[in-house]
C-alpha positions in Angstrom: -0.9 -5.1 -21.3 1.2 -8.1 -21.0 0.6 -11.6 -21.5 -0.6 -12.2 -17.4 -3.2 -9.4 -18.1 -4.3 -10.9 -21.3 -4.9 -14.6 -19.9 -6.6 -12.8 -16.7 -8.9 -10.8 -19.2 -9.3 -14.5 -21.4 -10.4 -16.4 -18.0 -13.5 -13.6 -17.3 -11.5 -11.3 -14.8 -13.1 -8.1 -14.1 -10.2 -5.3 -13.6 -10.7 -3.0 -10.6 -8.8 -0.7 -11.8 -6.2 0.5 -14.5 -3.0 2.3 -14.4 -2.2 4.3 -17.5 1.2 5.1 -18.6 1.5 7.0 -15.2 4.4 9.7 -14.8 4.9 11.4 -11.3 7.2 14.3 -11.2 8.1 16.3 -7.6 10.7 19.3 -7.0 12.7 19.4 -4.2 15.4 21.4 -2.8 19.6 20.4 -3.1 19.0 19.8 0.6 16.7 17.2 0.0 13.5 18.7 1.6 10.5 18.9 -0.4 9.7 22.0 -2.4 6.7 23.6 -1.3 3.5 21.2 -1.9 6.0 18.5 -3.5 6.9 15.2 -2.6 10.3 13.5 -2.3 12.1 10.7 -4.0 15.7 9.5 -5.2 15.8 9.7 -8.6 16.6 13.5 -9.8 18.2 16.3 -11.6 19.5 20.0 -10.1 17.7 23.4 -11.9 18.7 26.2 -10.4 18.6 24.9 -6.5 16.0 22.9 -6.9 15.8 19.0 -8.2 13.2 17.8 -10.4 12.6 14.4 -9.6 11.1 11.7 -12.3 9.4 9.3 -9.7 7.4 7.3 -12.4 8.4 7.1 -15.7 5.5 6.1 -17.9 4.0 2.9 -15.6 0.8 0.6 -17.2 -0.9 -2.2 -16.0 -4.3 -3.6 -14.7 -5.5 -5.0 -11.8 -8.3 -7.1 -11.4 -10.9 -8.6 -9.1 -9.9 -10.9 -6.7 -6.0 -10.4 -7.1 -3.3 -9.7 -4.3 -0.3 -8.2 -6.2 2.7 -7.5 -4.6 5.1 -4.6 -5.0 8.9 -4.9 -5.0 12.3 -2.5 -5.8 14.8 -1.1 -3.7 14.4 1.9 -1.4 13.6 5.1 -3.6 12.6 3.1 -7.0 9.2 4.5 -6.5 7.2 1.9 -4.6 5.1 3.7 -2.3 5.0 7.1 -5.1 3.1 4.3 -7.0 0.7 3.3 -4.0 -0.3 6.8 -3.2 -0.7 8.0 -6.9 -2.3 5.3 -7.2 -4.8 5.9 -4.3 -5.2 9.8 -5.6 -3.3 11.2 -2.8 -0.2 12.7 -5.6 -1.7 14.3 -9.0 0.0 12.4 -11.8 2.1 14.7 -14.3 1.3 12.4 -17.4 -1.0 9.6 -18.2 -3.6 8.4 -15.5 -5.2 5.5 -12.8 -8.8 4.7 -13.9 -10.5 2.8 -10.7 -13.9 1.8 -10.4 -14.1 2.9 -7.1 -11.8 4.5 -4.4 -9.0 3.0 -3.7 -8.2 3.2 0.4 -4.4 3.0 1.4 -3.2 1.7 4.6 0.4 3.2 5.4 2.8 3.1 8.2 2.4 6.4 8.4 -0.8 6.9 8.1 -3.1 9.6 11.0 -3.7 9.0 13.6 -4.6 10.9 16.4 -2.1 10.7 19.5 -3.8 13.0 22.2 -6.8 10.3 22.1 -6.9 7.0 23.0 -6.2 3.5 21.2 -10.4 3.5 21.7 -11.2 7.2 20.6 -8.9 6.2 17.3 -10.6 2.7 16.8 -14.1 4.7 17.0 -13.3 7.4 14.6 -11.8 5.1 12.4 -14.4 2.8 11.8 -17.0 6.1 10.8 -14.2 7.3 8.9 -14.6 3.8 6.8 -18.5 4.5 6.4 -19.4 2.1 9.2 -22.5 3.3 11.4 -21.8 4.1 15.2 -23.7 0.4 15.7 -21.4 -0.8 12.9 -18.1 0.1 14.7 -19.7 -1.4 18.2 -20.3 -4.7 16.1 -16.6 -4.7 14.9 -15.0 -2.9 18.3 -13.8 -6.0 19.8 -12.8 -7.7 16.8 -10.2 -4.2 15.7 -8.7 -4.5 19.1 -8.2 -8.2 19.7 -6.6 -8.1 15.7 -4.1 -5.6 17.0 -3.4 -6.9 20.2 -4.0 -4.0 22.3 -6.6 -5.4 24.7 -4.3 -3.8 27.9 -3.2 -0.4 26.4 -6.4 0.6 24.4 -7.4 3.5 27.2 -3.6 4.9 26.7 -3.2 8.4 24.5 -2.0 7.0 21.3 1.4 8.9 21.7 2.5 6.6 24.6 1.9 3.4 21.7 5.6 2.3 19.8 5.4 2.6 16.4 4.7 -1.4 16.6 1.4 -0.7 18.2 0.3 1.7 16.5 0.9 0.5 12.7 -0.5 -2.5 14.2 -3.8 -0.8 15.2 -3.7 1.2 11.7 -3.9 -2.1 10.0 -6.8 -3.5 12.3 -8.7 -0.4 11.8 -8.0 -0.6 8.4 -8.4 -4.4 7.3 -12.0 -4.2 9.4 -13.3 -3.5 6.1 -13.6 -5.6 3.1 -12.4 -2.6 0.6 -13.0 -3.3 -3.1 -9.5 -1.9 -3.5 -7.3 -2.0 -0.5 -3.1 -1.0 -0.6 -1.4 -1.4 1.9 2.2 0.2 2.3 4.4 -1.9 4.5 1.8 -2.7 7.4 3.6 -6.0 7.3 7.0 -4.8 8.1 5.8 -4.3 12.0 4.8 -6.3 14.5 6.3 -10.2 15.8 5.9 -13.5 13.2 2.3 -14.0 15.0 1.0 -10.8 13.6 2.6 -10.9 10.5 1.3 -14.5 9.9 -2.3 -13.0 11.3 -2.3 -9.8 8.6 -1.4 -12.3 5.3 -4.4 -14.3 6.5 -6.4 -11.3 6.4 -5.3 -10.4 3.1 -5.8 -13.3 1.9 -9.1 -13.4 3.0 -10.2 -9.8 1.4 -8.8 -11.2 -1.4 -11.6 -13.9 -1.7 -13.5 -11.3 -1.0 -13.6 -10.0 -4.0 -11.6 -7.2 -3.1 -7.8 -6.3 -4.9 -5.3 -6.2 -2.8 -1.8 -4.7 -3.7 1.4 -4.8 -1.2 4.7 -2.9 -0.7 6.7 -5.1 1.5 10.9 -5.7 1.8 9.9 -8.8 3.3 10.0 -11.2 -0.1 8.5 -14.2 2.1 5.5 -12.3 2.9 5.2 -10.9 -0.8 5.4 -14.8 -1.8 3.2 -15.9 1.0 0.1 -12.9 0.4 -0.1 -12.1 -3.5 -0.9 -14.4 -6.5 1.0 -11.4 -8.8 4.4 -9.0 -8.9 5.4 -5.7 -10.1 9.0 -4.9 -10.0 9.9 -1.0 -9.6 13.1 0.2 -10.6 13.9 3.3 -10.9 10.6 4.6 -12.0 10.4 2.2 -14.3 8.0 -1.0 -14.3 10.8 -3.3 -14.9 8.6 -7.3 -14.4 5.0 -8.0 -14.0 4.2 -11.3 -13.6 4.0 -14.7 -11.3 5.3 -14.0 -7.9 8.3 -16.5 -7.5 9.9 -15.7 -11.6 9.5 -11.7 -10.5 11.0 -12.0 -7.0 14.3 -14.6 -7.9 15.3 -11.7 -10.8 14.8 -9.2 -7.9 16.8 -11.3 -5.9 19.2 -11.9 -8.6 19.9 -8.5 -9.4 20.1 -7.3 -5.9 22.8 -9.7 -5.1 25.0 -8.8 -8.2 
């Protein structure tokens, strides 16, 4: 725990949940594909055809109530690993995440379903979150407005660009005031209007109560959405700490 944690535990902050000298560990073939039921990442070593991959190396810290805390490193440092381990989606080969409830990720990638409809996907959606069929038709209009798919909502989901449909996933998603919410570049999509429209909804969960916790390349929305920053590299939890000291080392070391 490091002295941020410690003055957030001194000033009455609840923590929502803890991660725990967390190691990840996938296999994957020389070609680069996944071994079968692994994941994939960059950082690796070759046994006999097949790569072990160290993807977290031993990670700790705590997050508490009320906190948006972004996440920052370079492609392959283990970013979204951490999100999905994090989220109980990846088993963890050493140490563990303790939560006090479940956190729900919101991906780029996440399903959806493309045969059915933007309105099929909003419907299912919302009673996948544990809202009541009255529940989603309170919170209908609200999802598609968000996402700004009031023309193409009756169109198969495989017709939407990827724009539109991360767009949606984040509507869907942000409909909910989650007690623990990550979200893995939803704000890399979508025009300045909707990016400026998803950090005000973050920012309101986040005095909701709720933790939010945010991969983004986009420093300015990292600065913009989270009160917190964890640097990945290589595995490794390299700063934790206020957002503009975290992201100008970042910055520092990306430019050297």
């Amino acid at each position: 725990m490091n002295d941020f944690e410690r003055q957030m535990i001194a000033s009455g902050a609840r923590p929502t949940f803890l991660v725990d000298e967390l190691h990840v560990k996938y296999r994957t073939y020389s070609s680069g594909k996944p071994a079968a039921g692994e994941g994939r990442s960059l950082t690796a070593r070759r046994t006999r055809g097949v790569r072990e991959v160290h993807a977290l190396k031993g990670v700790t810290f705590a997050a508490f109530e009320g906190e948006s805390i972004g996440v920052i490193g370079h492609n392959g440092s283990g970013k979204s690993t951490l999100m999905r381990a994090i989220a109980g989606l990846i088993p963890a080969a050493g140490g563990a995440v303790y939560a006090e409830d479940r956190p729900a990720l919101l991906g780029v990638n996440a399903a959806l379903l493309g045969e059915l409809s933007g309105d099929k996907n909003v419907r299912l959606g919302g009673l996948a979150l544990g809202f009541t069929p009255a529940e989603v038709r309170q919170r209908y209009q609200g999802i598609v407005e968000f996402a700004g798919l009031q023309e193409f909502i009756d169109l198969p989901m495989r017709t939407y660009s990827s724009g539109m449909s991360a767009r949606l996933r984040f509507a869907i998603a942000s409909s909910k005031n989650h007690s623990i919410l990550l979200v893995d570049e939803a704000l890399a999509v979508g025009d300045r209007a909707f990016r400026s429209k998803s950090e005000a909804r973050i920012r309101e969960m986040r005095e909701n109560a709720g933790t939010v916790m945010l991969v983004s390349h986009s420093i300015n929305s990292i600065l913009d959405s989270c009160n917190r920053v964890i640097w990945i590299d290589h595995g490794n939890l390299k700063m934790n700490g206020d957002p503009q000291e975290v992201c100008d080392a970042y910055l520092e070391q990306s430019a050297g």
